[in-house]
TIMAR-643332 format. One record per atom (N, C-alpha, C): residue in one letter; y, z, x. Coordinates in steps of 0.2 Angstrom, whole numbers, plus 5000, padded with zeros to 4 digits. Layout:
<atoms>
aYZX...
</atoms>
This chain:
<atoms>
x492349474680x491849474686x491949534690x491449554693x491449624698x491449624701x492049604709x492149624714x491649634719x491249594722x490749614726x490549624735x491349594734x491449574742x491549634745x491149644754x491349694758x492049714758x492049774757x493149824760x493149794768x493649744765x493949724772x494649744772x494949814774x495649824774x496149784778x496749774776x497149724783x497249764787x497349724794x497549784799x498249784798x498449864800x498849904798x499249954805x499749944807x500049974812x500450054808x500150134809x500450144802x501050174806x501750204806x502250224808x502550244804x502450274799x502950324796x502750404796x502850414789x502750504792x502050534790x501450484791x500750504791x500550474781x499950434781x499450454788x499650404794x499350394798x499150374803x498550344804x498550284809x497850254812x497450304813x496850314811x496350364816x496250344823x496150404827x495850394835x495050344832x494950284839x494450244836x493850294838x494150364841x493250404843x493250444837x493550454834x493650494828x493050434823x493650384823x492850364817x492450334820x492050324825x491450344830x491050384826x491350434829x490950514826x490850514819x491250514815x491250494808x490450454804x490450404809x489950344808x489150384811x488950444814x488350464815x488050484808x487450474808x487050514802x487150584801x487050574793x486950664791x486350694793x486450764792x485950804795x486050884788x485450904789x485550944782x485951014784x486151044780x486851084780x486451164783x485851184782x485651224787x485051224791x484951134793x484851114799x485151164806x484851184809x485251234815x485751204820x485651124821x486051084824x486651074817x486651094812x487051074808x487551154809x487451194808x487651244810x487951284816x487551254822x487751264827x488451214828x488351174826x489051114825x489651134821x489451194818x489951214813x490251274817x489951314822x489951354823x490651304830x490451274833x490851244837x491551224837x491351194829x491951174827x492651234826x492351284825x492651364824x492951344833x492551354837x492851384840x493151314844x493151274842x493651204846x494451234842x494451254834x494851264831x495351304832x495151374834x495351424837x495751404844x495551354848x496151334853x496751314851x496651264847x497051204844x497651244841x497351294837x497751334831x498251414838x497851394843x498051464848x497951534846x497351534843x497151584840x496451614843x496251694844x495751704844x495451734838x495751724833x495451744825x494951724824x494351764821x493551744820x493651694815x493951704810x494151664802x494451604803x494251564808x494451484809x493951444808x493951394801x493551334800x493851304795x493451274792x493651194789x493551224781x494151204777x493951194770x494051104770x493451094766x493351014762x493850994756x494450954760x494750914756x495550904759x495950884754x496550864759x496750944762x497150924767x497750954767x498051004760x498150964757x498251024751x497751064749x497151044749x496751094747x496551174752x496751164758x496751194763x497351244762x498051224758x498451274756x498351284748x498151244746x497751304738x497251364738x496751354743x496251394745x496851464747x497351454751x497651514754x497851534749x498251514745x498951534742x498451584734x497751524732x497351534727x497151594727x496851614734x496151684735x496851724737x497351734738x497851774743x498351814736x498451784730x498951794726x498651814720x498551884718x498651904712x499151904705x499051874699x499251844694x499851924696x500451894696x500951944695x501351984705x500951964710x501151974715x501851934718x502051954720x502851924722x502651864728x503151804728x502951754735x503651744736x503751734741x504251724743x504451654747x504751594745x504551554748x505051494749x505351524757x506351464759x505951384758x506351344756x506251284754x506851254758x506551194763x507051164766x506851094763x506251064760x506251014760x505850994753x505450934752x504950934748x504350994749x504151004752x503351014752x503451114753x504051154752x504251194751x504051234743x504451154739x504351164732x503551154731x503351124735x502451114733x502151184734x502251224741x501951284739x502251314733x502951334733x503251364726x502551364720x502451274718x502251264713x501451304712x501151284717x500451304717x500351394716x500951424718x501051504719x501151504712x501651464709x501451464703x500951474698x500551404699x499651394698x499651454697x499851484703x498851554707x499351614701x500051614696x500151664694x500651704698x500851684703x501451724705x502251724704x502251764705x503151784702x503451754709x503551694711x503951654714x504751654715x504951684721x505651674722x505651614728x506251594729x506351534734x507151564737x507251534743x507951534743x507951454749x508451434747x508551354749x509151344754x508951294758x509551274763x509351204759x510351144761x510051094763x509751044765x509450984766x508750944767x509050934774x508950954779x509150914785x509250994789x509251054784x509351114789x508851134790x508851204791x508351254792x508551324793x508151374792x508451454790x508451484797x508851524798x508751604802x508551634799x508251664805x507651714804x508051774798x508551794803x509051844797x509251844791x509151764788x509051734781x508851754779x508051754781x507151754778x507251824778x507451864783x507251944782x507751964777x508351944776x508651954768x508351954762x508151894761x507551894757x507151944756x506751954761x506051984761x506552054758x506852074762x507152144760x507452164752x507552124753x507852084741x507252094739x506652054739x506252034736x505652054737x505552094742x505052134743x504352104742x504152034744x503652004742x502852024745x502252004743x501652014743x501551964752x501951904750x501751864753x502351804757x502351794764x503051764764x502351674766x502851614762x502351554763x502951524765x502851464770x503451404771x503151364776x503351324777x503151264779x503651254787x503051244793x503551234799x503651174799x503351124800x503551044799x503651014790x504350984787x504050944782x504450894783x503950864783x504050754786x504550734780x504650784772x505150744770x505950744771x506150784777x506650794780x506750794788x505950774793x505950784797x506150844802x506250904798x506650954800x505850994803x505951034808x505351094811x505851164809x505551204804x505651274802x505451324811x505951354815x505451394818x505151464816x504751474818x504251534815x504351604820x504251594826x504451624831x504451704829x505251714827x505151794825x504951794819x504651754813x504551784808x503951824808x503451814810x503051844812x503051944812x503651944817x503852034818x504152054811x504552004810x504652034805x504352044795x503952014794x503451994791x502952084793x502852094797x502252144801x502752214797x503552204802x503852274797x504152284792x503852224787x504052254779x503352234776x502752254779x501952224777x502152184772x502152114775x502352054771x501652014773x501351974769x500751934770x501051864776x501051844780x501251774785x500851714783x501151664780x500551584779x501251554779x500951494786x501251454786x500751374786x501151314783x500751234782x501051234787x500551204792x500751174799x500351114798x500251054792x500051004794x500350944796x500950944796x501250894798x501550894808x501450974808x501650974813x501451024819x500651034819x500151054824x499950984829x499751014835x499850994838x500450914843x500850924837x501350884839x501950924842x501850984839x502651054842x502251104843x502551154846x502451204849x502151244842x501451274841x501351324837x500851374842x500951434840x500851494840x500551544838x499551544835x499551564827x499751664830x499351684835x499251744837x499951794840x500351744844x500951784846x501451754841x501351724838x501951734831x501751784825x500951804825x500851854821x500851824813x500351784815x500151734807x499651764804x499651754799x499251784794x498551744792x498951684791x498551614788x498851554789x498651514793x498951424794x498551364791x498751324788x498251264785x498651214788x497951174788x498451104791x498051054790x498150984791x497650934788x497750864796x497150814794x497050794800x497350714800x497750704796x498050634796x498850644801x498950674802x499850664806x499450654814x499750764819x499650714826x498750734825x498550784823x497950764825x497350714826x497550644822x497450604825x496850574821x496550604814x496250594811x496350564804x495850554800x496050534791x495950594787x496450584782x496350644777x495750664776x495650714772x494950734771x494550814772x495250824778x494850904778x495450944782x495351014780x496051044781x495651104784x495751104793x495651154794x496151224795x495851284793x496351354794x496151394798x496651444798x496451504801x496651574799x496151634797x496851674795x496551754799x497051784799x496951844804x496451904797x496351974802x495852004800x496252044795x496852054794x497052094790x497252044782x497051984784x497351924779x496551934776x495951924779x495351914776x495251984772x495352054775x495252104775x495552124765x496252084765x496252084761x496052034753x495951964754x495551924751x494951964747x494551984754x493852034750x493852074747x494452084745x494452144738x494352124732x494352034733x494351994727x493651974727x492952004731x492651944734x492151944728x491751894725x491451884718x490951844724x490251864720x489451814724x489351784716x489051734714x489051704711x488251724709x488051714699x487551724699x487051694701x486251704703x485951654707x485851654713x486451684718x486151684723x486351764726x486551784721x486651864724x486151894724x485951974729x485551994729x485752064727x485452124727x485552184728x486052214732x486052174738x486552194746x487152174743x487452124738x487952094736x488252124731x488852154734x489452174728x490352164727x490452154723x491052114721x491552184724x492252134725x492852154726x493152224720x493652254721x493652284716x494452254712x494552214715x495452174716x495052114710x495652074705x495552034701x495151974703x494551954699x494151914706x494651824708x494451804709x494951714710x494751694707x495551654703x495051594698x494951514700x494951524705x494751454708x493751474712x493351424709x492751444714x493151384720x492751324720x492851314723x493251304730x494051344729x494051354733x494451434735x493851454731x493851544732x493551574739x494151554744x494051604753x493451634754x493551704751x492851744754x492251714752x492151664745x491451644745x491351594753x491951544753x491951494759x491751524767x491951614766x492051644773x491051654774x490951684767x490051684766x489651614769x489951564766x489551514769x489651484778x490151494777x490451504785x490051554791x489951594790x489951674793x489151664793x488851724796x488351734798x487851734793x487951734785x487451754780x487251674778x487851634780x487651574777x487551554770x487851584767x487651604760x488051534756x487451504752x487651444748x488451444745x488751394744x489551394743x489651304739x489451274743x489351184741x489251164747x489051094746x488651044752x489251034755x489251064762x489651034768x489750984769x490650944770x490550874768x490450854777x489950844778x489650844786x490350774790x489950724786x490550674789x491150674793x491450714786x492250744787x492350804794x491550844792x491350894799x491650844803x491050814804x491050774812x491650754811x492250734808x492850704812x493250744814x493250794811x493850854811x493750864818x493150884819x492950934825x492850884832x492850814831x492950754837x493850774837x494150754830x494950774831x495050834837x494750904836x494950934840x494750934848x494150894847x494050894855x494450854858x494750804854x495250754859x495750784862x496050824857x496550864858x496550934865x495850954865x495851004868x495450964876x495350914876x495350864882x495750834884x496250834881x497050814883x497350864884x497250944882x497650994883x498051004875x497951054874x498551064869x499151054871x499451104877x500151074878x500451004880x499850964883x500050904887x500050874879x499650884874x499750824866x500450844864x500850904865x501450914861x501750874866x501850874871x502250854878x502250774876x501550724873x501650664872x501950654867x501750684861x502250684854x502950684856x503250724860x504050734861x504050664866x503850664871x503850614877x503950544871x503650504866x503550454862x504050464856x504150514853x504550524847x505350524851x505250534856x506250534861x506350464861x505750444862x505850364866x505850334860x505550354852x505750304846x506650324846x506650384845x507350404843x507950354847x507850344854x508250314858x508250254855x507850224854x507950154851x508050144845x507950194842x508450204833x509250194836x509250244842x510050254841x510350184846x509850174851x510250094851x510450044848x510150044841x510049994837x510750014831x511050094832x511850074828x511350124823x510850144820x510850184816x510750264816x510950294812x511550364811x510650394810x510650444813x509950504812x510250554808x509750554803x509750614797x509650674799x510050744799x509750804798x510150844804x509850894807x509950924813x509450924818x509650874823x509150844828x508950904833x509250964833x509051014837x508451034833x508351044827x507651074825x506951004819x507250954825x506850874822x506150904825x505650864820x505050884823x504850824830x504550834835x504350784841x504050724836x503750714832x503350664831x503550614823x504150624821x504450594816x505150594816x505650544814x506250544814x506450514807x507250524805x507250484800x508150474801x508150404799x508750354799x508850344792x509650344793x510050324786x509950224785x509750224781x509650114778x510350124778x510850074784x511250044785x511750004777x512150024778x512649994770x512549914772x512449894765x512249834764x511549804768x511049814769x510449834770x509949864767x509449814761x508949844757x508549854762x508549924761x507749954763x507149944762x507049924756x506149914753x506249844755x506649784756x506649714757x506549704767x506749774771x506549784776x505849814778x505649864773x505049894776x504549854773x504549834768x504149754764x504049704771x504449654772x504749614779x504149644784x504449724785x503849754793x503149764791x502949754786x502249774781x501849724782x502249654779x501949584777x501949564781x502349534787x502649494793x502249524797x502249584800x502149604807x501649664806x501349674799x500849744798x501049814801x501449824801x501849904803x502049914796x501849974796x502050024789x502550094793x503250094789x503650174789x503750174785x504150244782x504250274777x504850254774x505050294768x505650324765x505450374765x505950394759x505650504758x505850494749x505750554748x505750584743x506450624741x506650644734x506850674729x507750644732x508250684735x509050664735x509050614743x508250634745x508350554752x508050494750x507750504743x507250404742x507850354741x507550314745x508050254746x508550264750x508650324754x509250324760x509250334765x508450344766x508450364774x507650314777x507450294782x506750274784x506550334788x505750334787x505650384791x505050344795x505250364800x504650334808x504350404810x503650384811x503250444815x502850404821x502750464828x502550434833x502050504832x501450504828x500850534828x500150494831x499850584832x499050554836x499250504840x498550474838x498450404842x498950354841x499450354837x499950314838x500550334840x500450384845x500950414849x500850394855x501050324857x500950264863x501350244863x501550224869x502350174872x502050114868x501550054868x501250004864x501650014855x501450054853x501650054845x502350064845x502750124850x503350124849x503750074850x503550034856x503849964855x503749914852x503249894849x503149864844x503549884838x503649934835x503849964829x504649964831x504849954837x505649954837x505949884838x505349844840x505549764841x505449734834x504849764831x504849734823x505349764818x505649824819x506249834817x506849794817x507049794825x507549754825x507549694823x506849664823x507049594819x507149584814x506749634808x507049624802x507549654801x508249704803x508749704801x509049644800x508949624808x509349544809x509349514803x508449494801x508249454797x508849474790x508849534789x509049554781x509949584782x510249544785x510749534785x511249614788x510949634793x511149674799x511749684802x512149684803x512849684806x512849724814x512449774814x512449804819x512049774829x512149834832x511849794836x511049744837x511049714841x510349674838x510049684848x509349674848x509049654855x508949714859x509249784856x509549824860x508849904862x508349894854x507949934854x507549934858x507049894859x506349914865x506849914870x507249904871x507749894879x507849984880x508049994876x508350064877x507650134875x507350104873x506550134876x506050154881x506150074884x505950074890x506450114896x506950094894x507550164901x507450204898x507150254892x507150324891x506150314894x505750274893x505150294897x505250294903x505650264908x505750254915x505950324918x506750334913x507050404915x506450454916x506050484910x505750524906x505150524913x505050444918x504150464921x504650484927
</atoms>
């Protein structure tokens, strides 16, 4: 028989390292009617959403919108239109989603070098310019936040130095836009992709970017119009064309850009959240949303550490809005996040590849970046340790959150 019954999902408190609850204005907006793709109110909303985005990202790059699809599809588009079969990429790996660019550069045909720190560190700049100076690549990629080590990469001077060895700059900042401090224009980026489930506050779905004019200036060397709707005024790149349509840039910047040139049907829906995503953010302030990310993810940490368990990594370069704790010796992990899941509807994490099954990871993103869920998520903690045979302190979490809210207002 075939399942006919309405999708009633459980409610779900989510805290680990995204996704995340959506903001309820988020799926509001989500819930309006489609409008056709070059209806003028549909376009003029596209055009808005451009320029909400350019706050968000601290950018006044013209080439700020949305590619349709996760999060990764926003860093395949980059890496896909930007990388000629044979160009060099160079790309520091502190954690999982390092080796994920690697791989994709792979995909797109590049001659892929990496250089690595341990999972819990992160590079100096001095490092990175070694490299580049070795390898002399087309392209420097790396990741400022990756949730599976909870480590923040800083970017700060790569930027200058990227400029003096004309190196291409793209960084993924989905894990970790407007939760930390980013800077697309005075760090001197090339290209940023990010997606809207961590702090931005929304569900997977769509991956806004931004890349500067020297990044598009050279994409369009690749740029191919497709038969059918090209005219006479339309001529192709002289650079290998992309082999990705879909999500080949310059046809995207066409349909984006003033010619409005057909591309694929705008997934509107996904429009309208992203671009509610960013007005929340930019009604809250960008600084004052980083300012609560840190303000709530101190106040989870405090009560990890009252609770007796040991924090993973180097907490001087932790992202604001995710932490990760080692599973206590003699303490099943999956019998404790199981326990917070079933019993009490809070989901956190583990990680991946030399951390699965040794560390939990807690996130205090978006909308669940609230004293309500931090509490909650540290009293339902504490009870399952107890419950699952815990030796350490017990009682001690929400307690010691609330004196780091009190300290902290």
């Amino acid at each position: 028989m075939i399942n006919t019954q309405a999708l009633n999902p459980p409610p779900r408190l989510l805290m680990g390292p995204g996704p995340i609850n959506a903001d309820p204005r988020v799926l509001r907006a989500m819930s309006a009617q489609l409008i056709g793709q070059y209806d003028p109110a549909m376009t003029g909303f596209m055009n808005e959403t451009m320029a909400r985005y350019r706050q968000v990202f601290k950018t006044q790059q013209q080439w700020t919108l949305l590619i349709d699809g996760t999060s990764r599809a926003g860093i395949e588009a980059v890496l896909v239109s930007a990388i000629r079969p044979g160009d060099k990429v160079l790309i520091p790996v502190f954690g999982r989603f390092g080796h994920l660019l690697a791989e994709i550069s792979e995909r797109a045909g590049a001659e892929v070098h990496t250089i690595e720190v341990p999972w819990g560190d992160v590079f100096k700049p001095e490092q990175i310019e070694a490299a580049i100076k070795k390898v002399q690549p087309k392209m420097l990629a790396i990741v400022q936040g990756d949730t599976s080590t909870t480590m923040c990469q800083p970017l700060s001077e790569l930027g200058a130095i990227c400029r003096a060895h004309d190196v291409l700059f793209y960084s993924d900042a989905t894990a970790s836009i407007v939760g930390n401090e980013f800077k697309t224009d005075e760090w001197q980026l090339d290209a940023v992709s990010v997606g809207l489930q961590k702090c931005l506050g929304g569900p997977s779905g769509s991956a806004p970017i931004t890349l500067s004019d020297r990044f598009v200036d050279w994409i369009r060397k690749r740029r191919r119009v497709e038969a059918g709707i090209r005219t006479e005024a339309h001529q192709d790149g002289v650079e290998p064309f992309i082999r990705s349509n879909y999500f080949d840039l310059p046809m995207i910047l066409d349909y984006w850009g003033e010619e409005r040139l057909n591309h694929h049907t705008e997934a509107t829906t996904m429009l309208y959240g992203a671009s509610e995503c960013a007005r929340i953010v930019l009604e809250e302030g960008v600084d004052n949303c980083i300012a609560r990310h840190k303000l709530h993810g101190d106040a989870m940490l405090a009560g990890l550490q009252a609770l007796g368990l040991k924090t993973f990594g180097d907490l001087s370069h932790k992202m604001n809005n995710v932490v990760a704790v080692y599973i206590p010796d003699g303490v099943n992990g999956d019998a404790v996040r199981s326990q917070m899941l079933m019993d009490f509807g809070i989901e956190i994490g583990t990680s991946f590849g030399p951390l699965h099954g040794k560390v939990w990871r807690i996130g205090t993103m978006g909308y669940n970046a609230r004293k309500s869920a931090v509490l909650q998520t540290l009293s339902c903690l504490d009870a399952c340790l107890a419950a699952n045979g815990y030796r350490g302190p017990k009682g001690e979490a929400a307690t010691a959150a609330l004196a780091w809210y009190a300290n902290a207002g």
